[in-house]
Backbone as XML, in Angstrom:
<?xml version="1.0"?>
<chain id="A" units="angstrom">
  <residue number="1" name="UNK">
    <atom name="N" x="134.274" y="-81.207" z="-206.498"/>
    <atom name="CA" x="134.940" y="-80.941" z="-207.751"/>
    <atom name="C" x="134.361" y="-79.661" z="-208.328"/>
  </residue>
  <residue number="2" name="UNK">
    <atom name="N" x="135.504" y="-78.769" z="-208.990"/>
    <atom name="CA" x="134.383" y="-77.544" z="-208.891"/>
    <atom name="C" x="135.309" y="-77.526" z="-210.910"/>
  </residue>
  <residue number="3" name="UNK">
    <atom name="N" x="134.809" y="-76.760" z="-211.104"/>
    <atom name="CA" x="135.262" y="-76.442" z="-213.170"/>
    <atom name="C" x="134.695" y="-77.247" z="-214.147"/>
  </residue>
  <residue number="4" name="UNK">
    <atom name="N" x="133.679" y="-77.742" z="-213.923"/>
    <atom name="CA" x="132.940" y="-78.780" z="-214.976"/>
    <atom name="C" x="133.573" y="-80.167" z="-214.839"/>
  </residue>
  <residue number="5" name="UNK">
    <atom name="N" x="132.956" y="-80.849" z="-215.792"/>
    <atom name="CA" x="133.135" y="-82.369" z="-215.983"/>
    <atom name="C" x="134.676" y="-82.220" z="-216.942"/>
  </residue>
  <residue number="6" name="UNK">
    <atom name="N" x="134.838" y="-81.855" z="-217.379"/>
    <atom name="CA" x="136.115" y="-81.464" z="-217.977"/>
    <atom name="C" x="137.290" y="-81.342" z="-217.359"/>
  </residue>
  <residue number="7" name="UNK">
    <atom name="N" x="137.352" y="-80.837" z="-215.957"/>
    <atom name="CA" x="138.382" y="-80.359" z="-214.983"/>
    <atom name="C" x="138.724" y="-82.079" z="-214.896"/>
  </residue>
  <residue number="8" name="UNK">
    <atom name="N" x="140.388" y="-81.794" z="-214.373"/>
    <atom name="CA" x="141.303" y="-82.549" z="-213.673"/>
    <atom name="C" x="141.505" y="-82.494" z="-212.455"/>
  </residue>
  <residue number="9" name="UNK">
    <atom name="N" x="140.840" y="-83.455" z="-211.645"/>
    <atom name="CA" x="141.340" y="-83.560" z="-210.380"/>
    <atom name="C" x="142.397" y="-83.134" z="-209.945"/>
  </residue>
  <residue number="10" name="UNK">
    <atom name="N" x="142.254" y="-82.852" z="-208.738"/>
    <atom name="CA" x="143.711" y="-82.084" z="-207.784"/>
    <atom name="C" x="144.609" y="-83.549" z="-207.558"/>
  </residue>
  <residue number="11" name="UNK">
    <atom name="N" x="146.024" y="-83.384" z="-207.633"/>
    <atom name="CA" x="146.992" y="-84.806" z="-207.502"/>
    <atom name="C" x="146.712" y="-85.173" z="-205.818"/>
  </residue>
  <residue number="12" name="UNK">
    <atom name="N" x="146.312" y="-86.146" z="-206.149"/>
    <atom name="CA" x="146.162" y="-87.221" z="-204.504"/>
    <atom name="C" x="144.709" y="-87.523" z="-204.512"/>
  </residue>
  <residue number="13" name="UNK">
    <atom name="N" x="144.102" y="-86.801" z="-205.711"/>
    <atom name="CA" x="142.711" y="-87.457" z="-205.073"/>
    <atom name="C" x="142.404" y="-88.917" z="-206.226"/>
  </residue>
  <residue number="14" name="UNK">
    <atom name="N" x="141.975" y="-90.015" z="-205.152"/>
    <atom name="CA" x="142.249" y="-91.058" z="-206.251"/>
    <atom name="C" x="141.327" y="-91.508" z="-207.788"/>
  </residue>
  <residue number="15" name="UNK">
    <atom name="N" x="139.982" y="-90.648" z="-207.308"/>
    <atom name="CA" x="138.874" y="-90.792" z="-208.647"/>
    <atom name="C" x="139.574" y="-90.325" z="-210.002"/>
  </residue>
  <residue number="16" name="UNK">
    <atom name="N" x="138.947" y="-90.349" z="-210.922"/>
    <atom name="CA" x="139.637" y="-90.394" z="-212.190"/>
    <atom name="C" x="138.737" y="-89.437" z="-212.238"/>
  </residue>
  <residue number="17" name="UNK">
    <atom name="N" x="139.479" y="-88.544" z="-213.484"/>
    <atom name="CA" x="139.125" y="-87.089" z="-214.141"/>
    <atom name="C" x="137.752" y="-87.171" z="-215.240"/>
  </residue>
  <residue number="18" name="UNK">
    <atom name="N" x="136.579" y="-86.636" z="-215.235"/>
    <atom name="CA" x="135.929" y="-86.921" z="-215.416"/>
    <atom name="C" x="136.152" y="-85.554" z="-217.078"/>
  </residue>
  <residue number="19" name="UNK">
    <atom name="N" x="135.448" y="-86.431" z="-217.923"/>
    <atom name="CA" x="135.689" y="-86.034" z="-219.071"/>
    <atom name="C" x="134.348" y="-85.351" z="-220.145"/>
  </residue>
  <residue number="20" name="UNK">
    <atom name="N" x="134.186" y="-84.107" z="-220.611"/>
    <atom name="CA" x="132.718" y="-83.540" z="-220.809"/>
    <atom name="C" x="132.487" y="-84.512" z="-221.941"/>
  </residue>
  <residue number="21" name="UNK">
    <atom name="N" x="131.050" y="-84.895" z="-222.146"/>
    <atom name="CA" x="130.065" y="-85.850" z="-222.449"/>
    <atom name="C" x="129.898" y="-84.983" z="-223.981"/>
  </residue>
  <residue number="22" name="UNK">
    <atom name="N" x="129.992" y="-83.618" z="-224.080"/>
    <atom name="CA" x="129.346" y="-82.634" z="-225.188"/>
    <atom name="C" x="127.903" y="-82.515" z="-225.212"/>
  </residue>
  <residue number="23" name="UNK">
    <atom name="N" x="127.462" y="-82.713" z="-224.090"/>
    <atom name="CA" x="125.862" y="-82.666" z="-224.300"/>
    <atom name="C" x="126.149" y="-82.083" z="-222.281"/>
  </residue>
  <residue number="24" name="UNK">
    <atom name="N" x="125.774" y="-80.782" z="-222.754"/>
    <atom name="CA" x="125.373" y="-79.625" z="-221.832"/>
    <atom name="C" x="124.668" y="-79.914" z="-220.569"/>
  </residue>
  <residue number="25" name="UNK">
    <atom name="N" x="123.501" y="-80.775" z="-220.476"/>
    <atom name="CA" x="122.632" y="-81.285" z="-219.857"/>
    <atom name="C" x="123.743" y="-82.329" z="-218.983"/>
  </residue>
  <residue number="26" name="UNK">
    <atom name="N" x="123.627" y="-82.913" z="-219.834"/>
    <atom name="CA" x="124.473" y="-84.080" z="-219.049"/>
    <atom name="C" x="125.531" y="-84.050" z="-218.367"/>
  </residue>
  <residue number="27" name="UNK">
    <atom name="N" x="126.638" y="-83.196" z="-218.580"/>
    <atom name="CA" x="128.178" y="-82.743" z="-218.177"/>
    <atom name="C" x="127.725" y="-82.067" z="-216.763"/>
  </residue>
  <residue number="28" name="UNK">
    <atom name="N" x="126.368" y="-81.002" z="-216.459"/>
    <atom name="CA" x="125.541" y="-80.542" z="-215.528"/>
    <atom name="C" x="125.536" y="-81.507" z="-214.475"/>
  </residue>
  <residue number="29" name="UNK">
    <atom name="N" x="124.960" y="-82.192" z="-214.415"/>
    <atom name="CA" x="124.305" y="-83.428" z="-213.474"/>
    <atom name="C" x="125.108" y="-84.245" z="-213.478"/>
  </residue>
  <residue number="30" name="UNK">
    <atom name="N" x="126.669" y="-84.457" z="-213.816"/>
    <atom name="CA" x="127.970" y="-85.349" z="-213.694"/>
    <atom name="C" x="128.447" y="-84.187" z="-213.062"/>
  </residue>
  <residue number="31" name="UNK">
    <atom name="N" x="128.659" y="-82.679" z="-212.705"/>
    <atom name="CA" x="129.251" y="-81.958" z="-212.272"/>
    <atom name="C" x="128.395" y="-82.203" z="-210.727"/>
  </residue>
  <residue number="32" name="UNK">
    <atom name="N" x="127.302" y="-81.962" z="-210.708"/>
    <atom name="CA" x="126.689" y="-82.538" z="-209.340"/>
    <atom name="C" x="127.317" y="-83.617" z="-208.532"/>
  </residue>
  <residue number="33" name="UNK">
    <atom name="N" x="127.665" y="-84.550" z="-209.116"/>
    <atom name="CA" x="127.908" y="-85.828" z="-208.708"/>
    <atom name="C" x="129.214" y="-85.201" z="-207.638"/>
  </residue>
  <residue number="34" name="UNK">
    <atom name="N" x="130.001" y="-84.633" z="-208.287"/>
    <atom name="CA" x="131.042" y="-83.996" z="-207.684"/>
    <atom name="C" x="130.702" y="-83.486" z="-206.352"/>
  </residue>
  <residue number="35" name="UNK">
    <atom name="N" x="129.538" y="-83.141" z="-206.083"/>
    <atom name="CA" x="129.604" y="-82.598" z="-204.554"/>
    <atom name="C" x="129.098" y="-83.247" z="-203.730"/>
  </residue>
  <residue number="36" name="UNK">
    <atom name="N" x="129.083" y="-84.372" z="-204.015"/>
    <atom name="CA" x="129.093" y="-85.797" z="-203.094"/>
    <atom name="C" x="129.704" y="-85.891" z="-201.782"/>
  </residue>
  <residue number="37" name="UNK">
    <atom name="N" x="131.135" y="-85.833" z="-202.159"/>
    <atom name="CA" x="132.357" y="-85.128" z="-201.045"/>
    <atom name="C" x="131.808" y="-84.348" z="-199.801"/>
  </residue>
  <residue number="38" name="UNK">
    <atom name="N" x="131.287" y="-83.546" z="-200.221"/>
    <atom name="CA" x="130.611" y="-81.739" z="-199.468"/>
    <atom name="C" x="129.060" y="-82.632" z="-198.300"/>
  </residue>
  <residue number="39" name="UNK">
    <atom name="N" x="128.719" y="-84.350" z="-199.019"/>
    <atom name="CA" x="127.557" y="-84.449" z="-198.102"/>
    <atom name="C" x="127.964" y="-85.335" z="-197.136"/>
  </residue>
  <residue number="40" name="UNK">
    <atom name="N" x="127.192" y="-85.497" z="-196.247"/>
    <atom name="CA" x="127.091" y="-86.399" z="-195.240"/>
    <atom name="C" x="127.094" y="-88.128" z="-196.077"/>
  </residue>
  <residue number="41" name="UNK">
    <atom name="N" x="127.618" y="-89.032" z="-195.631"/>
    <atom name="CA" x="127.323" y="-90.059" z="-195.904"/>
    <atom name="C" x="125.799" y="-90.654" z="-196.011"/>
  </residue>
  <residue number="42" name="UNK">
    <atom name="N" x="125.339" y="-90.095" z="-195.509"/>
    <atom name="CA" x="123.719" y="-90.483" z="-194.998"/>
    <atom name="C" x="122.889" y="-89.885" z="-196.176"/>
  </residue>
  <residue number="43" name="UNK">
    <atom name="N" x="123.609" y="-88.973" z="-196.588"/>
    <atom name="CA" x="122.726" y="-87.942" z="-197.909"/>
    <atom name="C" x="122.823" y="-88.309" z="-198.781"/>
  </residue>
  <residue number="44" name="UNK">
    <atom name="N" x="124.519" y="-89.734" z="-199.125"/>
    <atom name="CA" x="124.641" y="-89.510" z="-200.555"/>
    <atom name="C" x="123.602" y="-91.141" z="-201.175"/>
  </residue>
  <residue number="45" name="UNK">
    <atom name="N" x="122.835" y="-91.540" z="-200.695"/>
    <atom name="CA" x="122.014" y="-92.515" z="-201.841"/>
    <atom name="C" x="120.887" y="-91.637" z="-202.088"/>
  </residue>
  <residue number="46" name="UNK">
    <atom name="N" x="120.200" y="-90.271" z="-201.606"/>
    <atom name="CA" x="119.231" y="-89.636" z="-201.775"/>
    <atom name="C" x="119.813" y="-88.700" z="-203.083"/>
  </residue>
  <residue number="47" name="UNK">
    <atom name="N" x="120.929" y="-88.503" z="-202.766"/>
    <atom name="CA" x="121.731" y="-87.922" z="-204.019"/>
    <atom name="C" x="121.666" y="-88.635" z="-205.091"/>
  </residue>
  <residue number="48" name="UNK">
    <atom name="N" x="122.454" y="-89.877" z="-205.090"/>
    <atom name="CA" x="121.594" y="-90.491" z="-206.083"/>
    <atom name="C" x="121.342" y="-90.976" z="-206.886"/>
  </residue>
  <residue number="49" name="UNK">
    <atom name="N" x="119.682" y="-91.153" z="-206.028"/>
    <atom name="CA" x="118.786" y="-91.176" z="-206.190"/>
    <atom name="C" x="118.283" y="-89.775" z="-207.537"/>
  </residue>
  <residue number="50" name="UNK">
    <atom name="N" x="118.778" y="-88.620" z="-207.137"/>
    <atom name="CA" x="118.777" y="-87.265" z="-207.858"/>
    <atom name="C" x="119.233" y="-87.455" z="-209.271"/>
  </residue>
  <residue number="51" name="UNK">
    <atom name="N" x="120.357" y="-87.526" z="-208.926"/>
    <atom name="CA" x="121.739" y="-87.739" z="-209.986"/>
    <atom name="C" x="120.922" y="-88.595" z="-211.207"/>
  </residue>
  <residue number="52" name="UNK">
    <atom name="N" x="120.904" y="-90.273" z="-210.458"/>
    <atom name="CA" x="120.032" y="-90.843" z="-212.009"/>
    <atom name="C" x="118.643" y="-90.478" z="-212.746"/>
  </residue>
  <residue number="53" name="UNK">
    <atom name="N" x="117.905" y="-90.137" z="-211.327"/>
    <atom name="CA" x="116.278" y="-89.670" z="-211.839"/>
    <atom name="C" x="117.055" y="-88.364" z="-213.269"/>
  </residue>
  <residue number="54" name="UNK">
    <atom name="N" x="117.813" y="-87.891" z="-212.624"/>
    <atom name="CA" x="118.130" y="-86.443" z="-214.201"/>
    <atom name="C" x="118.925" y="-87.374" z="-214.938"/>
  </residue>
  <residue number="55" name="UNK">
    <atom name="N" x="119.703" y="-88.032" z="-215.064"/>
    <atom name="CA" x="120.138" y="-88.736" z="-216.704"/>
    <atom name="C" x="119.100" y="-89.900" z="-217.448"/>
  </residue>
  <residue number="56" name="UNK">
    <atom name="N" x="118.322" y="-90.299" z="-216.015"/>
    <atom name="CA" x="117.273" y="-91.033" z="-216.967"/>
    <atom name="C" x="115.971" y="-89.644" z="-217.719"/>
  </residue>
  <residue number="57" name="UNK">
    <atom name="N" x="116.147" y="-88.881" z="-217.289"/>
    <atom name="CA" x="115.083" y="-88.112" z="-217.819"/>
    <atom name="C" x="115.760" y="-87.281" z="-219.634"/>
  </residue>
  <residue number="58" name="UNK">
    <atom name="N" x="117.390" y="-87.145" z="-219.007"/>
    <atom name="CA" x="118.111" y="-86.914" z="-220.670"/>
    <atom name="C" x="117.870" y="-87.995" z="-221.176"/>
  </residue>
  <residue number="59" name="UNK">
    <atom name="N" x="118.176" y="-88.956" z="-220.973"/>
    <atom name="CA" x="117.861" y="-90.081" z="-221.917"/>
    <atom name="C" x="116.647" y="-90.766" z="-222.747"/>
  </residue>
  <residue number="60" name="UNK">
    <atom name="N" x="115.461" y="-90.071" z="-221.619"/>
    <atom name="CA" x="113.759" y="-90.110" z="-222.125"/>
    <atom name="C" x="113.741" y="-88.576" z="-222.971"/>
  </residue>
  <residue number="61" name="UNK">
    <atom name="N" x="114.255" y="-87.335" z="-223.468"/>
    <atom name="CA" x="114.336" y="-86.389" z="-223.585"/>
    <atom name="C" x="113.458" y="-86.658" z="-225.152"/>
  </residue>
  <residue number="62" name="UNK">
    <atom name="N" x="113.192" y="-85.256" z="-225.675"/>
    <atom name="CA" x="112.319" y="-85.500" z="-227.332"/>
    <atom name="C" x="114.118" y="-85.481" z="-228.150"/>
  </residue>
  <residue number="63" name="UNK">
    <atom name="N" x="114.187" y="-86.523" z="-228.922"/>
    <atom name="CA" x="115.300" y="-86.391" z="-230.007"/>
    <atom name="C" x="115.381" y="-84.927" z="-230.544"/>
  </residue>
  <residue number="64" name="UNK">
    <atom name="N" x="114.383" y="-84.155" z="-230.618"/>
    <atom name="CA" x="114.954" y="-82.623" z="-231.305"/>
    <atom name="C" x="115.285" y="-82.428" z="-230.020"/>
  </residue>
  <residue number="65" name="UNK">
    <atom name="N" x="115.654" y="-82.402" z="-229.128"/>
    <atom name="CA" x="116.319" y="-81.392" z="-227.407"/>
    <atom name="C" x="117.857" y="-82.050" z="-227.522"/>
  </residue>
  <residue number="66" name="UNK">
    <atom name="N" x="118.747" y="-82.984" z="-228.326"/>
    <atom name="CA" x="119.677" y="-83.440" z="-228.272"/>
    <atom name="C" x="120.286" y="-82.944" z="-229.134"/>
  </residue>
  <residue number="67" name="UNK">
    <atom name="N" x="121.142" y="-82.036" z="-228.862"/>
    <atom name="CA" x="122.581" y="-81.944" z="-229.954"/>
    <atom name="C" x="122.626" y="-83.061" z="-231.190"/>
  </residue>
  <residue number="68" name="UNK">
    <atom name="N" x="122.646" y="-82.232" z="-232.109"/>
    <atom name="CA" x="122.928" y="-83.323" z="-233.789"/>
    <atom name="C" x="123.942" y="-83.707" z="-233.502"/>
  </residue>
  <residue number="69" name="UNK">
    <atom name="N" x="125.071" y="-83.420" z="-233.189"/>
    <atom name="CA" x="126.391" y="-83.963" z="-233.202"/>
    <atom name="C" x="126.493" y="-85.184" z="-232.272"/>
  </residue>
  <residue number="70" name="UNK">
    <atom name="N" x="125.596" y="-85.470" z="-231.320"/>
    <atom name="CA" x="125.826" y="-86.297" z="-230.495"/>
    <atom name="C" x="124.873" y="-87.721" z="-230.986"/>
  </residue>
  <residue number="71" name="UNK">
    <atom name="N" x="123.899" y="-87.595" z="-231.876"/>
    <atom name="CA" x="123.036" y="-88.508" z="-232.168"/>
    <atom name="C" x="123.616" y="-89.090" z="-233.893"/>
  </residue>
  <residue number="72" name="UNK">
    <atom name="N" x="124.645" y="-90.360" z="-233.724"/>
    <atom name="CA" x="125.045" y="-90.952" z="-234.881"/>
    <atom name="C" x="124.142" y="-91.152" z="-235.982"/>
  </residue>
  <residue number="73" name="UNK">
    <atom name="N" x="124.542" y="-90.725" z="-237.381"/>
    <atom name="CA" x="124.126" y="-91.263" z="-238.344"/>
    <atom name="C" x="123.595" y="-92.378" z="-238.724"/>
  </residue>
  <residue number="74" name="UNK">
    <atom name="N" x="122.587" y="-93.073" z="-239.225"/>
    <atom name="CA" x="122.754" y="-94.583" z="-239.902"/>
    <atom name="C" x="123.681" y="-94.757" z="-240.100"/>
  </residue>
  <residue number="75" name="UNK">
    <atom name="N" x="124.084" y="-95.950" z="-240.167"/>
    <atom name="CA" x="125.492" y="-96.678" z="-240.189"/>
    <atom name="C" x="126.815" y="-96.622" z="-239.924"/>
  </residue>
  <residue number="76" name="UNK">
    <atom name="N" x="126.957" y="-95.095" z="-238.881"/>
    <atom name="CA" x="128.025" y="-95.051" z="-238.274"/>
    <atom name="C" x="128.489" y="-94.996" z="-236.993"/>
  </residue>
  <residue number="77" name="UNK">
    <atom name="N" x="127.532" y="-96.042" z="-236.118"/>
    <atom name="CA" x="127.634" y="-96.678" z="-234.998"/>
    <atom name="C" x="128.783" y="-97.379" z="-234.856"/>
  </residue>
  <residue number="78" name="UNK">
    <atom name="N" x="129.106" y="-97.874" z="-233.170"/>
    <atom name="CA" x="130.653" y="-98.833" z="-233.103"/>
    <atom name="C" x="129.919" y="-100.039" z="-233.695"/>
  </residue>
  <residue number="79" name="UNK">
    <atom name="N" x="128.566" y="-100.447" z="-233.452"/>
    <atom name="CA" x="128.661" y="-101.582" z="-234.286"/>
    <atom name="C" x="129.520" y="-101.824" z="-236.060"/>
  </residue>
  <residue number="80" name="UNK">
    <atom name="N" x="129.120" y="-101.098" z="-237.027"/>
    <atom name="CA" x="129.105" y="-100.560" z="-238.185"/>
    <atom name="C" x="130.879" y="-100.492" z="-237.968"/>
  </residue>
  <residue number="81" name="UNK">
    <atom name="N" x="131.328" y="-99.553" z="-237.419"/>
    <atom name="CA" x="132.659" y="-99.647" z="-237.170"/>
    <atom name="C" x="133.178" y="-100.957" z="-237.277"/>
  </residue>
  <residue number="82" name="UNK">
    <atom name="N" x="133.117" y="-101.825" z="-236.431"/>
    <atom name="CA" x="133.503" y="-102.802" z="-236.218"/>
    <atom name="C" x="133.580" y="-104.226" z="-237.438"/>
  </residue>
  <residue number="83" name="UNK">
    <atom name="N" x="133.198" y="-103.638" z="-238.345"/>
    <atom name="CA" x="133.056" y="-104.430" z="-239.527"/>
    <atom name="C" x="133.010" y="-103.901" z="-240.575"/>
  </residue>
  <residue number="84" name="UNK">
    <atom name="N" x="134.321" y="-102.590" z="-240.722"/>
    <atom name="CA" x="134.942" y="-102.251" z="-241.358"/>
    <atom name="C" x="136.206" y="-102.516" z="-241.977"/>
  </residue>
</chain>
């Protein structure tokens, strides 16, 4: 898959269109995932293996390295939503 996490698959291929996250880091290492295709079968659990070691490491990241826009307010979580 090549144009970011944003791009639309070519028609016939059956995975679903993968959609940007807004957090830079992350949309990165979902664009990886994409060249899965390009490996050997044999390569892709070492892949990953890759792939999660980098979103578990965004996810351990310092809260100032995360986009404000992406880190909800008090009380306007889907929980909070949901009991509106």
């Amino acid at each position: 898959m090549t144009g970011g996490a944003g791009a639309q698959r070519a028609s016939g291929d059956d995975g679903p269109a993968l959609r940007p996250t807004g957090h830079a880091r992350v949309d990165a290492v979902l664009d990886r995932a994409g060249e899965l295709d390009a490996l050997p079968v044999a390569e892709h659990p070492g892949r990953y293996d890759e792939l999660h070691a980098a979103l578990v490491a965004e996810l351990d990241a310092e809260p100032g390295t995360v986009p404000a826009g992406l880190v909800p307010r008090p009380g306007t979580g889907p929980e909070e939503a949901a009991h509106r």
